[in-house]
MIKETOR-175527 format. One line per 8 residues: number of its first residue (from 0); their letters; for each residue x, y negated, z of C-alpha. Coordinates in steps of 0.05 Angstrom, whole numbers. Example, Ala and Ser with C-alpha at 12.3 -4.5 7.8 and 13.67 -1.06 7.14 Angstrom:
! residues 2
0) AS) 246:90:156; 273:21:143;
//
This chain:
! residues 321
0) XXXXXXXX) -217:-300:-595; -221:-272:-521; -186:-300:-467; -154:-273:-415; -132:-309:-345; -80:-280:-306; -77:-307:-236; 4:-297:-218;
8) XXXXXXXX) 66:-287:-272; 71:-207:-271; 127:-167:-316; 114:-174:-388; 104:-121:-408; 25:-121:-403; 32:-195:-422; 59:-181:-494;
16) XXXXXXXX) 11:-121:-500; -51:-170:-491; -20:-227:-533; -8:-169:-591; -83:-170:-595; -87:-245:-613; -111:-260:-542; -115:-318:-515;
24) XXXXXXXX) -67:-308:-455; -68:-355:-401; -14:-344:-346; -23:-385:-278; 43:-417:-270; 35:-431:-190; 85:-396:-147; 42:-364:-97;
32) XXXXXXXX) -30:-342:-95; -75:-391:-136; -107:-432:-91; -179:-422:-89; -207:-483:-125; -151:-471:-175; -186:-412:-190; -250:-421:-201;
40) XXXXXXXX) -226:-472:-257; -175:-438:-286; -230:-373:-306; -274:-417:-336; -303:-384:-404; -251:-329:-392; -268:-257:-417; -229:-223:-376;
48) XXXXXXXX) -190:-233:-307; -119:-195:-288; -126:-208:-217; -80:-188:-162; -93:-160:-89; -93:-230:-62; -147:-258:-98; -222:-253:-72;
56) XXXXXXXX) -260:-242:-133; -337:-249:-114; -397:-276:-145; -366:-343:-135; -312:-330:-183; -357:-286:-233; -399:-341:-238; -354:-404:-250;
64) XXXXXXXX) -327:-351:-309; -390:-347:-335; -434:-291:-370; -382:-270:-422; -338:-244:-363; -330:-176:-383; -274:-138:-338; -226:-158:-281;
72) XXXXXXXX) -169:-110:-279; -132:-111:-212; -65:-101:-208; -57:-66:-150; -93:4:-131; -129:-21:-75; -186:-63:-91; -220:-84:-30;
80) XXXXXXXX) -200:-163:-62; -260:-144:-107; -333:-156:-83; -363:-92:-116; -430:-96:-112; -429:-171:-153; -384:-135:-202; -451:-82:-211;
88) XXXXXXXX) -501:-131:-208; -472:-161:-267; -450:-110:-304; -371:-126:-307; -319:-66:-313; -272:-75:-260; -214:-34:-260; -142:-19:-221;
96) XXXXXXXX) -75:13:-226; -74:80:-197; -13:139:-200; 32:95:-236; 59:70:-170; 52:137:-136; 123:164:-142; 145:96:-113;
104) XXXXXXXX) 99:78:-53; 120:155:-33; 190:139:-41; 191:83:4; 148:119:50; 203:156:67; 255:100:60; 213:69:118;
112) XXXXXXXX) 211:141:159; 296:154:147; 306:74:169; 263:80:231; 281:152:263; 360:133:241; 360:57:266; 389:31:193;
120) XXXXXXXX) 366:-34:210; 376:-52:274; 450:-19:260; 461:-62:208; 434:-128:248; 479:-99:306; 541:-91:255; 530:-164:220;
128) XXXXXXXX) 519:-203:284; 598:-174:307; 576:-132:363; 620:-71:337; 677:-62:365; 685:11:356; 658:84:350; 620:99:417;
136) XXXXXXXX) 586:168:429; 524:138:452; 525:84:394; 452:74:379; 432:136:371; 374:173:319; 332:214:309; 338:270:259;
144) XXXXXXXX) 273:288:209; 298:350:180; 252:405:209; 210:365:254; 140:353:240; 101:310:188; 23:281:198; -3:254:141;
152) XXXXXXXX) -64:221:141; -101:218:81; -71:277:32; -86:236:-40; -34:230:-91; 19:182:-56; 5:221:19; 23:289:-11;
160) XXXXXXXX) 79:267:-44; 109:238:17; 94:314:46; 119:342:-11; 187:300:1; 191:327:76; 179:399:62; 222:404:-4;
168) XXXXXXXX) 284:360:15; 278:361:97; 247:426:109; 207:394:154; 138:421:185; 71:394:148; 7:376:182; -43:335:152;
176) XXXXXXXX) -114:310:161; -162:288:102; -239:290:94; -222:340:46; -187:409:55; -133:418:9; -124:503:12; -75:507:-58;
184) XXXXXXXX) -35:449:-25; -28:483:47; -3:545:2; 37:512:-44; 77:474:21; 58:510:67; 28:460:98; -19:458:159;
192) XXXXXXXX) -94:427:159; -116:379:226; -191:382:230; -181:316:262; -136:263:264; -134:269:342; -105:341:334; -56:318:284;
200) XXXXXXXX) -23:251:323; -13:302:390; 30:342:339; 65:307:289; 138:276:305; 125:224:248; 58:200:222; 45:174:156;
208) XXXXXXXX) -16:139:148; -46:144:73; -117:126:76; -160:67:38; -193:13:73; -252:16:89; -301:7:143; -290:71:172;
216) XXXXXXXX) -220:68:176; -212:-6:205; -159:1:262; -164:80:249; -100:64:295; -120:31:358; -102:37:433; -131:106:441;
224) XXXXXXXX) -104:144:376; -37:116:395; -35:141:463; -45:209:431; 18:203:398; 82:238:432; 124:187:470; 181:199:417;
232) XXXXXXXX) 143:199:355; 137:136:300; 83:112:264; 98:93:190; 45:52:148; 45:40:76; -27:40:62; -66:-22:90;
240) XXXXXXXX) -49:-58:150; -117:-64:176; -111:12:184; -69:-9:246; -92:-51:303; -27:-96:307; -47:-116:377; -45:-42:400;
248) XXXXXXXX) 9:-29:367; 57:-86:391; 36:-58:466; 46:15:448; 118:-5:418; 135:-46:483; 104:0:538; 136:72:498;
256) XXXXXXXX) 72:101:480; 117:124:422; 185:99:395; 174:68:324; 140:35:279; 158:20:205; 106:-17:169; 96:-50:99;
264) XXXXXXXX) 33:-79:104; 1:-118:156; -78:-143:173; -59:-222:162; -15:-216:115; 37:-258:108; 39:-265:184; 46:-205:233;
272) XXXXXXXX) 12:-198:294; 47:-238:348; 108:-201:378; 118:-155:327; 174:-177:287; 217:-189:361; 211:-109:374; 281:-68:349;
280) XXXXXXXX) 240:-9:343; 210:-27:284; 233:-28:209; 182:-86:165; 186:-89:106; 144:-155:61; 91:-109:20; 145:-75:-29;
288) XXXXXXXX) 126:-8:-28; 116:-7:-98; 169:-53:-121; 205:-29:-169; 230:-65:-245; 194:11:-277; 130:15:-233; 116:-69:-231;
296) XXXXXXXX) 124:-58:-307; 79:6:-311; 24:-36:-265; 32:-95:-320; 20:-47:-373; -41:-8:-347; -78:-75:-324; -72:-93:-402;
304) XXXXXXXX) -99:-35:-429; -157:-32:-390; -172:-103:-419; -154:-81:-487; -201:-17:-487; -257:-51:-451; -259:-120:-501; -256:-71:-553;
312) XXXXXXXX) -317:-37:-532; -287:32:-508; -281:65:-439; -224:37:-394; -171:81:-371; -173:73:-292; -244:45:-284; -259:31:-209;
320) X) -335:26:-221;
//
């Protein structure tokens, strides 16, 4: 019988899918991220790992398993938790959860842009704390989206969704950069390619940064990118918080090199650079882009199936390597 370890109660969904195999499911029942010595004994003579976006799995971890480790499936797209080149040198299948959360890490893309430009939050602080005492003209006032202009920074499947969002519903103008031109896109909505990202942040009213992280795109966002910005733009972040040099950032929020930030992810997560959670030009939000009952379940579902194809000898669905 294979087991399975799963290092954090997920919707279950996938659960019930791996237990209809006659698996032998093991679900860590610590409320938080399994502590590291935790984990090297709990995947002891485990076949396969469901691991999540806060566990380091390395050659450590592969090893305490043992040599009848046969796939970690991440639930999560990004996979920079996973130490790639021990998952090749021992020939494990490691897999993720891509375009099932697409739809909504776009749609809270532009939750974060609306709350940001239109001061939701810091309304609604303003409102609860029983500062209102009536309309005003100059009430903290927004900024509109509809037909300003869009950068988007990485143009995969969640960054031109959010474009396709601000074209379609806000008939706002498109620009984005990528490594890769996009020509049926730009025709399809009418959108605009940035040979650079430089070009693109002196345009764009709003950027949307969409990229994975990696070495080249460590604190993409640092003091002299956001100076390029316009002094009224905002910067919104749902991709990887390393993406963004906090520091900068804080600094470029307090000094007006642009007015906004929404963000929700951050380089240390759980904590936030120092500073940033005092500014009221920013909307945070705790890593939820994709948190919804349908897409949490949909994760759940795909992380079990690539376990169930690849202990049953076939091809996984979303393989990473």
């Amino acid at each position: 019988m294979f087991k399975i370890f799963v290092t954090r109660k997920i919707p279950e969904s996938g659960i019930e899918l791996l237990k209809k195999e006659d698996f032998d499911v093991l679900v860590s029942d610590f409320d938080g991220v399994l502590p590291r010595e935790k984990l090297l004994e709990k995947v002891k003579g485990v076949d396969a790992i469901l691991s999540l976006l806060t566990d380091k799995i390395d050659s450590e971890i592969m090893d305490a398993a043992g040599p009848q480790l046969k796939v970690v499936a991440n639930y999560a797209v990004g996979y920079d938790n996973i130490k790639m080149d021990d998952i090749r040198s021992r020939n494990i299948v490691a897999t993720n959860t891509p375009e099932v959360l697409s739809e909504t890490v776009a749609e809270h893309t532009f939750a974060l842009l609306l709350a940001v430009a239109h001061r939701i939050v810091e309304s609604d602080k303003f409102f609860r704390d029983g500062k209102y005492v009536g309309w005003a003209p100059l009430l903290l006032l927004g900024q509109d989206v509809a037909h300003k202009t869009l950068g988007v920074v990485g143009l995969g499947r969640i960054g031109s969704l959010v474009a396709k969002h601000a074209q379609k519903g806000f008939e706002m103008k498109v620009l984005y950069y990528d490594i890769k031109r996009n020509e049926d896109f730009e025709k399809e909505f009418n959108a605009e390619f940035r040979a650079s990202v430089d070009d693109l942040l002196k345009e764009a009213d709003f950027v949307s940064l969409h990229v994975p992280f990696l070495p080249s795109t460590k604190h993409l966002m640092n003091e002299e990118k956001l100076k390029l910005m316009k002094k009224s733009a905002y910067l919104i972040n749902t991709s990887r918080g390393a993406v963004i040099d906090e520091d900068a950032l804080v600094r470029a929020l307090k000094e007006g090199w642009i007015k906004g930030a929404a963000l929700d992810v951050y380089e240390s997560e759980p904590k936030p650079v120092l500073g940033l959670v005092d500014l009221p030009n920013t909307v945070l939000t705790p890593h939820i882009a994709s948190a919804t009952e349908e897409t949490r379940s949909q994760m759940s579902i795909l992380a079990a199936k690539n376990i169930i194809a690849v202990l049953k000898g076939e091809k996984p669905l979303t393989p990473i390597n």
